[in-house]
C-alpha positions in Angstrom: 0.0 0.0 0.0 1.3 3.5 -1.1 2.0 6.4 1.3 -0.8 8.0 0.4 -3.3 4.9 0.2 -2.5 4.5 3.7 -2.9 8.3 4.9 -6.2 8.3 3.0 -7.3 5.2 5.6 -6.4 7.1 8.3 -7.9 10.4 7.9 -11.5 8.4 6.9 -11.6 7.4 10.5 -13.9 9.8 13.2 -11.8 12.0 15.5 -14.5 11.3 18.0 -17.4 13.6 18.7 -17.6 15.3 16.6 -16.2 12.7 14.1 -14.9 15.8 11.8 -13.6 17.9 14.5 -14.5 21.3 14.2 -14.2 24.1 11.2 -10.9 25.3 11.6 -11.9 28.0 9.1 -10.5 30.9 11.3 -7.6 29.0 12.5 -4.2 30.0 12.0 -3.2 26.7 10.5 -5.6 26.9 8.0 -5.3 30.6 7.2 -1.5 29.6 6.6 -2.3 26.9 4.2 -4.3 29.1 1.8 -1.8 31.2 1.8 0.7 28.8 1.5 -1.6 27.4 -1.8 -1.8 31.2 -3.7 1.5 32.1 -4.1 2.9 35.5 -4.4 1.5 37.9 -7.1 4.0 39.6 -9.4 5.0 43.3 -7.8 7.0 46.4 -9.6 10.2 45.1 -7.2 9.8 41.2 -7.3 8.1 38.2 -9.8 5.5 36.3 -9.2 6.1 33.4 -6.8 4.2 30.0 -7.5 2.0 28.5 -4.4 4.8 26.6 -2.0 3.2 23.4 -2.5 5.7 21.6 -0.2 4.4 23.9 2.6 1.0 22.8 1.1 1.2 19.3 1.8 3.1 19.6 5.1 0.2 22.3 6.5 -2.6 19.7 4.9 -1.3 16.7 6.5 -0.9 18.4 10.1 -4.3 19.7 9.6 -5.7 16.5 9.3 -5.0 15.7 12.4 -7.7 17.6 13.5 -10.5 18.0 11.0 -11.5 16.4 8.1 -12.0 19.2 6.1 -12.9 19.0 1.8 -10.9 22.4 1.6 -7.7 20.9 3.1 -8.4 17.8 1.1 -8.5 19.8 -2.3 -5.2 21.4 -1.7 -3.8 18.0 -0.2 -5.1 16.0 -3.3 -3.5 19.3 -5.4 0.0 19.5 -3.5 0.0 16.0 -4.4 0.0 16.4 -8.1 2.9 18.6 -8.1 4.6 17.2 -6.3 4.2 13.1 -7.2 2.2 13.5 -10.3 -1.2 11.9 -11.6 -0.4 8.5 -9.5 -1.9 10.2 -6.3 -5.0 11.3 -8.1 -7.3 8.4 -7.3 -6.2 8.6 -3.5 -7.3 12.4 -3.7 -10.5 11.8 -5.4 -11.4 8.8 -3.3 -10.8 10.6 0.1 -13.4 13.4 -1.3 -15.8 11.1 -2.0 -15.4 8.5 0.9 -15.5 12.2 3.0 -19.0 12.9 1.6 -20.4 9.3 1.9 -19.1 8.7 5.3 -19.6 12.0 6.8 -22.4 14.2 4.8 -23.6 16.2 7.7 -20.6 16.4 9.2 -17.8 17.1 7.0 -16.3 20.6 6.3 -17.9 23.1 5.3 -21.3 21.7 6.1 -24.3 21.8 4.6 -26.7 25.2 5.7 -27.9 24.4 9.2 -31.3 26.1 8.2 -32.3 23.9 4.8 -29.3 21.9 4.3 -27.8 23.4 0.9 -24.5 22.2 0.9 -23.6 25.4 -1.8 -20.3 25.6 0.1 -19.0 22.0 -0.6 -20.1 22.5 -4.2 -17.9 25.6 -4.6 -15.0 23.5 -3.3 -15.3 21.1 -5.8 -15.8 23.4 -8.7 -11.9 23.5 -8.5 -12.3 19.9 -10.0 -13.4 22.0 -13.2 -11.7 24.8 -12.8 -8.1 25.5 -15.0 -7.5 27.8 -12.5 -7.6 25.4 -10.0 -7.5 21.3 -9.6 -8.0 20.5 -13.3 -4.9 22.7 -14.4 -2.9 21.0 -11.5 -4.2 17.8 -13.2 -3.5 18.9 -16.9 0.4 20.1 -15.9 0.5 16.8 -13.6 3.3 14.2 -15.2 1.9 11.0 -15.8 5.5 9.6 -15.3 9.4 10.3 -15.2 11.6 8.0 -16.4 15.7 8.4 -17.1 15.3 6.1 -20.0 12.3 7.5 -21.7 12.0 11.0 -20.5 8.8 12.5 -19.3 5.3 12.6 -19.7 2.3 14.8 -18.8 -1.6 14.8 -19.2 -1.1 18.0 -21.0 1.3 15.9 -23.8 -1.4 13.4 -24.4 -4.2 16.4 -24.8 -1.5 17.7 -27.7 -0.9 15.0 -29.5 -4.6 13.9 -29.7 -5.6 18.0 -30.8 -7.8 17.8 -27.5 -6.0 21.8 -27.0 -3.8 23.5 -29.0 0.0 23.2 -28.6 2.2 26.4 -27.9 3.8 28.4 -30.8 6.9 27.0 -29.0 6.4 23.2 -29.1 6.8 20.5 -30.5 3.9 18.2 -30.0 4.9 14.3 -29.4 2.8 11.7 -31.8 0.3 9.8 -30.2 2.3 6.5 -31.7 5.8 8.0 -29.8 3.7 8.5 -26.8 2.2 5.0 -26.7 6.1 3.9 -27.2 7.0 5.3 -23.6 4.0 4.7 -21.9 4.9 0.2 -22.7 8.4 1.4 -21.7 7.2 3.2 -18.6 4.8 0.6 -17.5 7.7 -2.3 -17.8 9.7 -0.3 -14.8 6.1 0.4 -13.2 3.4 -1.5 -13.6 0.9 0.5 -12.0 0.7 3.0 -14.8 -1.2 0.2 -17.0 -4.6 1.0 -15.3 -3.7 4.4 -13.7 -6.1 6.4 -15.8 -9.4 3.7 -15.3 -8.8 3.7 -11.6 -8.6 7.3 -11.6 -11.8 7.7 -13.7 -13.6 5.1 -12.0 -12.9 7.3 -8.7 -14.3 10.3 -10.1 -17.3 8.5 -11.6 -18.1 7.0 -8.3 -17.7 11.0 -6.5 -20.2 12.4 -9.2 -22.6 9.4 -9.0 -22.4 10.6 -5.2 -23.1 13.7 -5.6 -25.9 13.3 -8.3 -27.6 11.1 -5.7 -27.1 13.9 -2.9 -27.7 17.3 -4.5 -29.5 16.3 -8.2 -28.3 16.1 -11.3 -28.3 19.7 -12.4 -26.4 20.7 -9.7 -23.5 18.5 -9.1 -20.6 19.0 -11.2 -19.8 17.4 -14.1 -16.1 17.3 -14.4 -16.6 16.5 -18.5 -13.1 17.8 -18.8 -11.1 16.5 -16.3 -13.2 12.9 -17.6 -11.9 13.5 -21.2 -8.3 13.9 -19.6 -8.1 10.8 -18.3 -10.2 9.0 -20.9 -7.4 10.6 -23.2 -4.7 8.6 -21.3 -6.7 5.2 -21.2 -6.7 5.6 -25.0 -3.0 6.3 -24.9 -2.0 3.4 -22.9 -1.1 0.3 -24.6 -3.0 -2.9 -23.3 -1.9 -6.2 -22.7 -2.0 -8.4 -26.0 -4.4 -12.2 -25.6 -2.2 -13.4 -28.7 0.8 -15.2 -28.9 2.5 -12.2 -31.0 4.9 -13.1 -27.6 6.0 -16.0 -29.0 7.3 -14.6 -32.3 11.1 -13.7 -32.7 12.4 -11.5 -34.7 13.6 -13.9 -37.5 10.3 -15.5 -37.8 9.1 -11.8 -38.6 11.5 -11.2 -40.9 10.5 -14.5 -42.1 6.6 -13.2 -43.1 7.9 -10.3 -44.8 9.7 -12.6 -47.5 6.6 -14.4 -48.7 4.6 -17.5 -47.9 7.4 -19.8 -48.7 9.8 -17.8 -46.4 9.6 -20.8 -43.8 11.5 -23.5 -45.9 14.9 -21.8 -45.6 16.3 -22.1 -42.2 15.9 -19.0 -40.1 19.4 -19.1 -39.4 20.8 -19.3 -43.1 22.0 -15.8 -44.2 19.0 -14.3 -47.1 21.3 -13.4 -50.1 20.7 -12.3 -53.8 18.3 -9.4 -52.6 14.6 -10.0 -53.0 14.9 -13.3 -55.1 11.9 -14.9 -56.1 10.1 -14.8 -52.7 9.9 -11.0 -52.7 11.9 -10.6 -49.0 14.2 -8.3 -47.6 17.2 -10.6 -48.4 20.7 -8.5 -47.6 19.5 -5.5 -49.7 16.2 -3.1 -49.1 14.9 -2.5 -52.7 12.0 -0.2 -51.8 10.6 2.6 -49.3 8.1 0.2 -48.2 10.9 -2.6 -47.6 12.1 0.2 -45.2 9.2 1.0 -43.7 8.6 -2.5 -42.6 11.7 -3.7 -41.2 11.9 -0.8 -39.1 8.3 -2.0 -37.7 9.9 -5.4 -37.4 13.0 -4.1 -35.0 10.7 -2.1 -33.1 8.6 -4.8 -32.2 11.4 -6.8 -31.4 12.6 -4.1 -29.3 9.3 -3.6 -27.9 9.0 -7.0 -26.6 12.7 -7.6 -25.4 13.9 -4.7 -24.2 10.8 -2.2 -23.5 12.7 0.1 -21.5 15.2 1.0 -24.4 14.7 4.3 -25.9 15.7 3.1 -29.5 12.5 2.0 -30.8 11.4 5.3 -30.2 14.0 6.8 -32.3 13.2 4.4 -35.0 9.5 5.5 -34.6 10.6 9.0 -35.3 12.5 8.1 -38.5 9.8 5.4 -39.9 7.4 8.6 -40.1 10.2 10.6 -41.3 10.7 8.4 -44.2 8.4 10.2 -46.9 8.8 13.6 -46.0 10.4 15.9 -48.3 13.3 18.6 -47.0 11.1 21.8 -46.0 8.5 19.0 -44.1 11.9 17.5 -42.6 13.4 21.1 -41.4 9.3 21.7 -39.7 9.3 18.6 -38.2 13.0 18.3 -36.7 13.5 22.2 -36.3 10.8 24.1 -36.8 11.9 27.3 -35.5 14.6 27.3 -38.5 11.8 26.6 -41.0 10.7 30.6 -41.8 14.5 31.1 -42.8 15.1 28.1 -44.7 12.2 28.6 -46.7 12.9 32.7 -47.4 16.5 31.6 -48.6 15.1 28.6 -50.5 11.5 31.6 -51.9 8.8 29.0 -50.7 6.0 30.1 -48.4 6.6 28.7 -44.9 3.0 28.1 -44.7 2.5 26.0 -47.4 4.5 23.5 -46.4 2.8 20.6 -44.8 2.7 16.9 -44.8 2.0 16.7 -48.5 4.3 17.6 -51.6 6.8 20.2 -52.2 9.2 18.4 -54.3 12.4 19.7 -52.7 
């Protein structure tokens, strides 16, 4: 059990009467932590200063030793995702819900004493659909850090599936190169395979919640911060029922010379180019001879050594293949590519993915 599995236990169980302690609204602690969780606005002598979400967490934690609170749990479940990433956010959406189911009347802030609106809960979990708030923490959050593969955040994956736009500045990873590092990722951490359903079935189960509680209409939706994670269960390779496993790469290589590819022994050396079987042989004849074994080493790769960042590279130069010069300088430097094409008199803008002829 994580760290923050085990905290979430803890803090689900009564203080004792009453089983939420009090509202610790005024308190100094708490007045700390919001501050602690704004940050310092830019002024004419000094920057701005990002919310200190070290101090965050700390200040949340010691709280919870006293209250059980859904504005400390918020910034707890936010501190969180800067500082360990979209892992923690199904413990941070399950301790809000288990909060609410366990503890409606009695969990901070309550519902109105006079009629029982609980409009003050609902405005702290409007930061579950607020950029401003929890969903941008969850947008920026990495998914995963890894020395051999790099990093990933949600934010990437919205990118490369046109979900938001990318930055004038940026160049947006392929859905195929992210899939690539997510297998590699999930080899040296396994828990990323179904991080993005348990997360989502977590939120699901809060809005269900609060649907029964307050009505449809009211309760929040959260259709964005559902399309995040639905955007990374998409992205996330799954495990394979065939016995592609099985396969090696000269049995691959194999297939691509033909049917009758399997009476020569896999381990005589292919000679005399295609032949009459049409295969790779020593020699690649064509673009689409290229195109394939590069598939084949990558799935080799894939299979054997998934936490090697050369199939990734090979990715990069399979889809590089057909592109012509201009498309190559947007794709591998495309802050070069207004200069290139003004020495070259071609309209920057007209070069996409198409022809071009250079």
């Amino acid at each position: 059990m994580s760290d923050s599995a085990a905290q979430v236990d803890a803090w689900l169980e009564p203080l004792g009467d009453p089983p939420c302690g009090d509202d610790l609204e005024y308190d100094n602690d708490f007045l700390e932590l919001n501050k602690a969780a704004e940050g310092k606005p830019e002024t004419q002598f000094s920057p701005a200063e990002p919310p200190d979400w070290g101090a965050v967490k700390e200040k949340s934690e010691e709280l919870f030793e006293r209250t059980r609170d859904l504005r400390v749990a918020i910034l707890w479940g936010r501190a969180l995702l800067h500082r360990e990433g979209l892992s923690s956010l199904p413990h941070s959406l399950r301790l809000l819900r288990e909060l609410l189911e366990r503890y409606w009347d009695d969990a901070h802030p309550k519902p109105d004493p006079d009629d029982g609106d609980p409009y003050a809960r609902l405005n702290v979990l409007s930061q579950l659909e607020d950029s401003a708030g929890m969903l941008g923490d969850v947008r920026q959050s990495v998914v995963f850090r890894s020395r051999a593969v790099g990093q990933l955040t949600v934010r990437d994956i919205e990118v490369a599936l046109d979900k938001i736009p990318a930055r004038d500045d940026e160049s947006p990873m392929s859905v195929d190169s992210i899939e690539q590092m997510l297998g590699a990722a999930i080899a040296e951490d396994d828990t990323l395979k179904d991080l993005g359903q348990r997360a989502s079935s977590e939120l699901d189960a809060l809005i269900s919640l609060l649907q029964d509680r307050v009505g449809y209409g009211r309760a929040p939706s959260c259709d964005t911060l559902k399309d995040m994670l639905s955007a990374l269960v998409r992205v996330t390779p799954q495990e394979s029922s065939d016995s592609s496993d099985d396969l090696d790469l000269d049995s691959l290589l194999g297939d691509l010379g033909g049917s009758d590819g399997g009476s020569e022994s896999t381990s005589a050396p292919r000679r005399g180019g295609r032949g009459g079987g049409g295969g790779i042989g020593d020699s690649i004849d064509t673009r689409e001879d290229a195109i394939k074994a590069i598939d084949l080493v990558c799935q080799y790769l894939e299979r054997t050594e998934p936490t090697s960042p050369a199939q990734l590279l090979l990715r990069r130069a399979q889809r590089l293949i057909d592109k012509n010069f201009l498309e190559l300088v947007k794709e591998l430097a495309p802050e070069a590519l207004n200069e290139v094409a003004k020495i070259m008199g071609v309209d920057p803008d007209t070069v996409a993915g198409g022809g071009g002829g250079y």
